[in-house]
C-alpha positions in Angstrom: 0.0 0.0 0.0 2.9 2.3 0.1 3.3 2.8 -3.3 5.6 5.4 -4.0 9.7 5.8 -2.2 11.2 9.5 -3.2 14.8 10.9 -2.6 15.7 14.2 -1.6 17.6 16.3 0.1 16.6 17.2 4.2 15.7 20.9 3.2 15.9 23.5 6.1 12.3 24.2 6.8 11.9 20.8 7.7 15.2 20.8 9.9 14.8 23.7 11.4 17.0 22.5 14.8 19.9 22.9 12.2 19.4 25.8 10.8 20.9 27.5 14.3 24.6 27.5 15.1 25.0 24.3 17.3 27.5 24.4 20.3 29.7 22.7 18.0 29.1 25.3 15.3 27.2 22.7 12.8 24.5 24.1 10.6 22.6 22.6 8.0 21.7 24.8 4.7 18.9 23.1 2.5 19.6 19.9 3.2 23.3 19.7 3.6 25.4 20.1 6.8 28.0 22.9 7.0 30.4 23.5 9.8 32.3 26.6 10.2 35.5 26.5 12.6 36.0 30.4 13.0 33.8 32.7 14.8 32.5 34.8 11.8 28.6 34.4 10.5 28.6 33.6 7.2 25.4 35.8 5.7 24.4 34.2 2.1 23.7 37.5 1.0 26.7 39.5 0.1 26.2 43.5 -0.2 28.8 46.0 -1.0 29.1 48.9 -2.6 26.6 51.1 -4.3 28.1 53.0 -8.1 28.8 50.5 -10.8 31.1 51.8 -13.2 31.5 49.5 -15.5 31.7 48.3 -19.9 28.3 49.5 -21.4 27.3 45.8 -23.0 27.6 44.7 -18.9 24.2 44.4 -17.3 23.4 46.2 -14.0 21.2 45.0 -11.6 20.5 46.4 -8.0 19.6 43.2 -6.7 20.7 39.5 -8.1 19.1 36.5 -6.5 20.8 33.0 -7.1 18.6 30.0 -7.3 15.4 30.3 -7.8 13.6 28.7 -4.3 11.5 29.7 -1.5 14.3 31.7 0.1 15.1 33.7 -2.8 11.6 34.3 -3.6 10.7 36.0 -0.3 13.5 37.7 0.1 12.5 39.3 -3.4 8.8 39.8 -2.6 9.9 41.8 0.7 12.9 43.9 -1.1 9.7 44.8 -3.7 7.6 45.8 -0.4 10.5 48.0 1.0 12.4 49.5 -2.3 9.8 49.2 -5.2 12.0 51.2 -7.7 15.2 48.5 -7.3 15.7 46.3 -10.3 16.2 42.6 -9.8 17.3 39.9 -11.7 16.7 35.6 -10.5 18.7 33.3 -12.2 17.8 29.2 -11.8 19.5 26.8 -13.5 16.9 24.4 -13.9 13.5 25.1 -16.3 11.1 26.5 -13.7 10.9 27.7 -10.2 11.1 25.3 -7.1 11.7 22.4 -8.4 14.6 21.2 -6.2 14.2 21.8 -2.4 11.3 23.5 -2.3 9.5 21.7 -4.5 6.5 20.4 -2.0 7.7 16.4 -2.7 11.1 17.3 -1.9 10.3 18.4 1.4 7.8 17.6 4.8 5.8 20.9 4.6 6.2 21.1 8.1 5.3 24.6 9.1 7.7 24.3 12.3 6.3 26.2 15.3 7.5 23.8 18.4 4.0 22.1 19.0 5.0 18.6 18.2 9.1 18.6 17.9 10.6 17.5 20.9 14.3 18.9 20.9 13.0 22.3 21.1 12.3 21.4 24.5 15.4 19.9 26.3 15.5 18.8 29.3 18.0 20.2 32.4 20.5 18.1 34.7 17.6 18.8 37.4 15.1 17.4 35.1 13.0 20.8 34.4 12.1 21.3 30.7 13.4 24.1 28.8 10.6 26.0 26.3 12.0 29.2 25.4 13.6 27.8 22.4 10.0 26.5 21.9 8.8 30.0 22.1 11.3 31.2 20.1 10.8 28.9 17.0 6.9 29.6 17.0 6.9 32.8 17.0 9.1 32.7 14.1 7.3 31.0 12.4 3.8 33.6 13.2 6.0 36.1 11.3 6.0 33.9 8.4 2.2 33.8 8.6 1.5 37.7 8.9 3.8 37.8 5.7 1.4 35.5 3.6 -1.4 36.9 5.5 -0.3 40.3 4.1 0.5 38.7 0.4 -2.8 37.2 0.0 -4.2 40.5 1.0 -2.9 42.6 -1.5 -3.1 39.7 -4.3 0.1 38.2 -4.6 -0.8 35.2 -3.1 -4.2 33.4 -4.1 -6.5 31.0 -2.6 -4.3 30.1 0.7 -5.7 26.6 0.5 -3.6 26.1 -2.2 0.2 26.3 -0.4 -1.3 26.2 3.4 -3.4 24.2 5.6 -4.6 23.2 9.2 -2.8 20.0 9.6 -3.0 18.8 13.8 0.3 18.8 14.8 1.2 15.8 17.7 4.0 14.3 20.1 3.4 11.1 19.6 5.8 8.7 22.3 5.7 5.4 24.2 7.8 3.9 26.8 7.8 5.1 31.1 10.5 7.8 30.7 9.3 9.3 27.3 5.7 9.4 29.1 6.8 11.1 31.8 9.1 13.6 29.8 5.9 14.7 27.3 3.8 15.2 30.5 6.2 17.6 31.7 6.4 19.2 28.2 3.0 19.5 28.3 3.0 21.1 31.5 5.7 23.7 30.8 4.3 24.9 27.3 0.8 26.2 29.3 2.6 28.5 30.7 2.7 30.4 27.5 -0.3 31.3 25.3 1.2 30.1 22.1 0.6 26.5 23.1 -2.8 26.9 25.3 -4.4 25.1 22.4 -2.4 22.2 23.0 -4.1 18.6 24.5 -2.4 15.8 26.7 -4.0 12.4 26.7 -2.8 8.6 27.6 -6.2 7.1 26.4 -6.2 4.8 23.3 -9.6 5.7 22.6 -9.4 9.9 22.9 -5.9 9.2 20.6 -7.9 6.8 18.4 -10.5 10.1 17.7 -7.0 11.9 16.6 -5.5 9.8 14.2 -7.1 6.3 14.0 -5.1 5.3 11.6 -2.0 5.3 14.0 -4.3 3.2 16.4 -5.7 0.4 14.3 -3.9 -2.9 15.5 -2.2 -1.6 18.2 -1.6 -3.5 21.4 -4.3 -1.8 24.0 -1.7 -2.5 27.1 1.2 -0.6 25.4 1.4 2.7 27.3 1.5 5.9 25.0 1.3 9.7 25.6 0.2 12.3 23.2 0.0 15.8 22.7 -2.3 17.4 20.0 -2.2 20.6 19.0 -5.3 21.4 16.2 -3.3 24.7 14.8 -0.7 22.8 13.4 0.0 23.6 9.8 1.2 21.9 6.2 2.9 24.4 4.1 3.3 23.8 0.0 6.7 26.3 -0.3 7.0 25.4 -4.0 3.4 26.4 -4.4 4.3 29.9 -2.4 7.3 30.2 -4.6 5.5 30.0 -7.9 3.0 32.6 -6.8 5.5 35.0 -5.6 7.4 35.0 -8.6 4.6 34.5 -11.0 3.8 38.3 -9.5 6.9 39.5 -9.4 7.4 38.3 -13.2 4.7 41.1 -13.8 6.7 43.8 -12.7 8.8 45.8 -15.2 11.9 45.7 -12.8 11.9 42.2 -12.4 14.0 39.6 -14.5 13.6 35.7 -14.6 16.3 33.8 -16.4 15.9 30.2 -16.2 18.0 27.5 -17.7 21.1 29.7 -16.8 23.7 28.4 -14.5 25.8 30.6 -13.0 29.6 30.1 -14.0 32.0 33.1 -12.4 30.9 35.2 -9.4 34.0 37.9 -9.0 33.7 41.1 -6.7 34.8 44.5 -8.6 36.8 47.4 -7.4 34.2 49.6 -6.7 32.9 47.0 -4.2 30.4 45.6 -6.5 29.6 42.4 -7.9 29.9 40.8 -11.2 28.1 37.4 -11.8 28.4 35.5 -15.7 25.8 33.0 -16.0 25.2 30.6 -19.4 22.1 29.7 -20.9 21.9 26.0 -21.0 19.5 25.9 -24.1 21.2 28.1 -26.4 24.8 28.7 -24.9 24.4 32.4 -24.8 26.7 34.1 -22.1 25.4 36.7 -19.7 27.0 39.2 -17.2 25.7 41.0 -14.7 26.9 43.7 -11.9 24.7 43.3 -9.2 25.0 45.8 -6.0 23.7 43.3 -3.7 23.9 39.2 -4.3 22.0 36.7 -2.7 22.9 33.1 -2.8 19.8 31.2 -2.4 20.6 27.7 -4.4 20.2 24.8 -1.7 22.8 22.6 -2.3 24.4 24.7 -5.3 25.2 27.5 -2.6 28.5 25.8 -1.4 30.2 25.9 -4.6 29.1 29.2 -5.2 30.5 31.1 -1.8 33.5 28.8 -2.8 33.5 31.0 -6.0 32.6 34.4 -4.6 36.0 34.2 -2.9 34.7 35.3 0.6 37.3 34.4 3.0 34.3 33.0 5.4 33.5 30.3 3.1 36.8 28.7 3.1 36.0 25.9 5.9 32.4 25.4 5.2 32.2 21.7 3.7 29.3 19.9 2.1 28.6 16.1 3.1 27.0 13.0 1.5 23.9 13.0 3.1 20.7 13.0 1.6 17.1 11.6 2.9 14.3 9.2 1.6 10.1 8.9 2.4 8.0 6.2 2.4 4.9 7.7 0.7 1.1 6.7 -0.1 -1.1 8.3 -2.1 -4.1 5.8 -1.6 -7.1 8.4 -0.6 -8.5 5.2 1.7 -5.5 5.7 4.0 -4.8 9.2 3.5 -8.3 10.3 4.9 -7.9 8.3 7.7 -5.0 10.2 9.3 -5.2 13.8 9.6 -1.7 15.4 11.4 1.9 15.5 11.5 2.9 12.9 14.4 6.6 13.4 15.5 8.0 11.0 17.9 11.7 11.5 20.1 14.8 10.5 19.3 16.8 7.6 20.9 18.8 8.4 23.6 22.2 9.2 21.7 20.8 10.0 18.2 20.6 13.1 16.5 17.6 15.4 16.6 17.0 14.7 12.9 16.8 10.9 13.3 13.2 11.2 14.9 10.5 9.6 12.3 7.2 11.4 11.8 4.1 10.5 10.1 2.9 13.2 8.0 -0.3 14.3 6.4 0.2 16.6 3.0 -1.6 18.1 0.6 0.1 18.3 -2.6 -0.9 18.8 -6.0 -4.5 19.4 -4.6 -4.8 16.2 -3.0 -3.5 14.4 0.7 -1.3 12.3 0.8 1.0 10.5 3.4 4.8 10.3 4.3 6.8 8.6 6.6 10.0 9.1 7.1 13.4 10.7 6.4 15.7 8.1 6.1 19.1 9.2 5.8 20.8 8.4 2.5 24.2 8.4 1.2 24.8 10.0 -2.1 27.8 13.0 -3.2 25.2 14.7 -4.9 24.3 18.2 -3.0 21.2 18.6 -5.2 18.5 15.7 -7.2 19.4 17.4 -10.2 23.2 18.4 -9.1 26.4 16.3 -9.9 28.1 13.0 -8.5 31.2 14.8 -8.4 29.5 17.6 -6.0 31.6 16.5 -3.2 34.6 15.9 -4.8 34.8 19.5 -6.2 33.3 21.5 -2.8 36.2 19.5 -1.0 39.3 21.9 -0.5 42.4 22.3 1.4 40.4 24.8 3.5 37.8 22.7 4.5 38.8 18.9 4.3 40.0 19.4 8.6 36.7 20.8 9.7 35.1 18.4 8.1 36.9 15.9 9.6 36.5 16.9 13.1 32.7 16.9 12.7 33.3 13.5 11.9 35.3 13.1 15.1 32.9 15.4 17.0 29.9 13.9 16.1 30.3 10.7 16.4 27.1 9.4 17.1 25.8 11.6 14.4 28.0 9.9 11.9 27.6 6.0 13.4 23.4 7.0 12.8 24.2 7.5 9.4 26.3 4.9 9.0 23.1 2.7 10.3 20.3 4.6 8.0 22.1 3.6 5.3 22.2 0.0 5.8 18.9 -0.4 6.5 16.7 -2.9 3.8 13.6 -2.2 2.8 12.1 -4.5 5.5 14.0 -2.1 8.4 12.1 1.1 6.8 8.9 -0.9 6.5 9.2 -2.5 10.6 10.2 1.6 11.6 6.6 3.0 10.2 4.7 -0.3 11.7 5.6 1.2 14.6 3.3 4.7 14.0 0.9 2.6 11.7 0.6 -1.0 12.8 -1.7 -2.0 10.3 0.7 -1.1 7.1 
């Protein structure tokens, strides 16, 4: 019944844990994990400078976005809210918009505001849980919302059905000391109003109302805890990037170029930028001096900070690591589970190693993942190159790479053990959230 297994990369929004600077200084950037040894915050936008003077036949640009996603999308929408008379210019290597990372199959549409992910909420020596990083992350993520809220308002976005919907969000955990650790969860989060929505039950039958299809040939004497939070939500980014730049594509100062690759990024004396890119249909060779350059391209982004010569990027490094979903489109299954159930990591393993069973609603219809499985390929994009990690490797950044492997240990031996893992381990993992499967 689980008809369809997809690869792609762990994209940010749906690892958002990683997208902070770890103790350790490890970050993840659409899917692929980055460490930094110095103390210096890489930006991926790079500004300088503010008078191009430069050969007439050389574009100019006040703006050039790199990679045609979610991140470069927004950040174009809100540079067109704030300076309406800069010109900008997106440049995507592949045919259309959003069809690596944030294309919606590529990804778990999680719209990540702490109600169901557990490692927002450690817990101290002295056994108290922690929520401000809980607080943090959802209010984030209510300034993402007011932003669409404000885009469908004036007519950029349409029909918010289409790329957002109320999808329950639940912590979903068995076993005495998990039990106990989500009833204290619970416990800390009323204390703010962000979570006040949120449920606790231990019942089988009040969790078999919230997802029955989790609860269908389960043992009734295995002890389980949930929290359910109805306010949870399942966010299409693809579908928010094609409207975004389907309305910016009907502004005079706005520039799509797809099919182009960019080839040479070099940064000119008066503090500008100049960026050549090639069309891949018809060979034709483009520069551009941009004032301002944002690298938004997923797994593409490495290679390109390589390029831009920035001395921060020296000892960022890219690694093998990709993820898989089990996936079901049968509509008799789908409509029997309604939320996105995350459950906790093993003691030892990484944040990212926790499963969760996800509604979606793609392509106008639900569907179900399971999942990510880690996966080992030297790719750093679906569409991207075998040699990706071969090239992004440099004298710079081959020791900090190494010592996250030293570091990390039991980041790198969970790895090691998603990639071994047959068919038959994936399939016994989601019996586990779906008994029945």
């Amino acid at each position: 019944m689980w008809v369809r297994e997809f690869v792609a990369c762990i994209e940010a929004c749906d690892r958002p844990q990683l997208q902070e600077q770890s103790a350790d200084g490890v970050y993840q950037m659409d899917g692929r994990m980055f460490k930094k040894v110095n103390t210096a915050l890489l930006g991926m936008a790079i500004s300088m400078g503010i008078m191009p003077v430069h050969a007439a036949e050389t574009k100019k640009v006040d703006v050039l976005l790199v990679g045609g996603g979610i991140m470069s999308a927004t950040l174009a929408v809100w540079l067109n809210e704030l300076e309406p008379s800069w010109s900008m210019e997106m440049v995507e290597r592949l045919d259309g918009v959003a069809e690596e990372s944030s294309n919606g199959w590529n990804n778990a549409g999680t719209g990540h505001s702490a109600l169901a992910e557990l490692n927002y909420t450690p817990e101290d020596k002295n056994g108290n849980v922690d929520i401000s990083k809980a607080i943090e992350i959802n209010e984030a993520f209510q300034i993402s919302r007011q932003l669409w809220s404000w885009q469908v308002k004036t007519g950029v976005l349409k029909n918010p059905r289409s790329f957002i919907n109320s999808t329950p969000h639940m912590s979903f955990v068995w076993g005495d000391n998990n039990i106990q650790f989500l009833r204290k969860r619970y416990a800390a989060l009323q204390a703010s109003p962000l979570f006040s929505g949120m449920q606790y039950s231990e019942d089988h039958e009040q969790i078999k109302k919230w997802v029955p299809l989790m609860m269908e040939g389960r043992d009734p004497a295995q002890k389980l805890a949930v929290t359910w939070s109805p306010i949870g939500t399942d966010v299409n980014f693809g579908e928010i990037t094609r409207q975004f730049v389907a309305n910016l594509k009907a502004k005079q100062n706005f520039n799509l170029q797809l099919s182009s690759e960019v080839e040479d990024i070099n940064h000119n004396d008066d503090g500008t930028w100049r960026v050549k890119y090639k069309n891949l249909k018809d060979g034709t060779v483009t520069e551009t001096d941009t004032k301002f350059l944002f690298i938004g391209a997923g797994g593409a982004a490495l290679h390109l900070l390589q390029e831009s010569g920035i001395p921060e990027a020296k000892e960022y490094g890219g690694f093998p690591v990709g993820g898989s979903w089990l996936v079901t489109e049968n509509q008799d299954l789908a409509m029997q589970h309604m939320g996105k159930a995350y459950g906790i990591a093993s003691t030892g393993a990484p944040p990212m190693s926790v499963p969760h069973l996800d509604t979606r609603v793609l392509d106008g219809k639900r569907v179900i993942l399971f999942g990510p499985f880690a996966t080992f390929s030297t790719k750093f994009l679906k569409n991207g190159s075998y040699f990706d990690l071969l090239t992004s490797t440099t004298m710079h950044n081959v020791w900090p790479m190494t010592r996250v492997g030293i570091e990390q240990y039991p980041l790198i031996e969970y790895l090691a053990g998603q990639v071994m893992m047959s068919d038959d381990d994936r399939f016994a993992a989601l019996k586990e959230y779906f008994p029945n499967a």
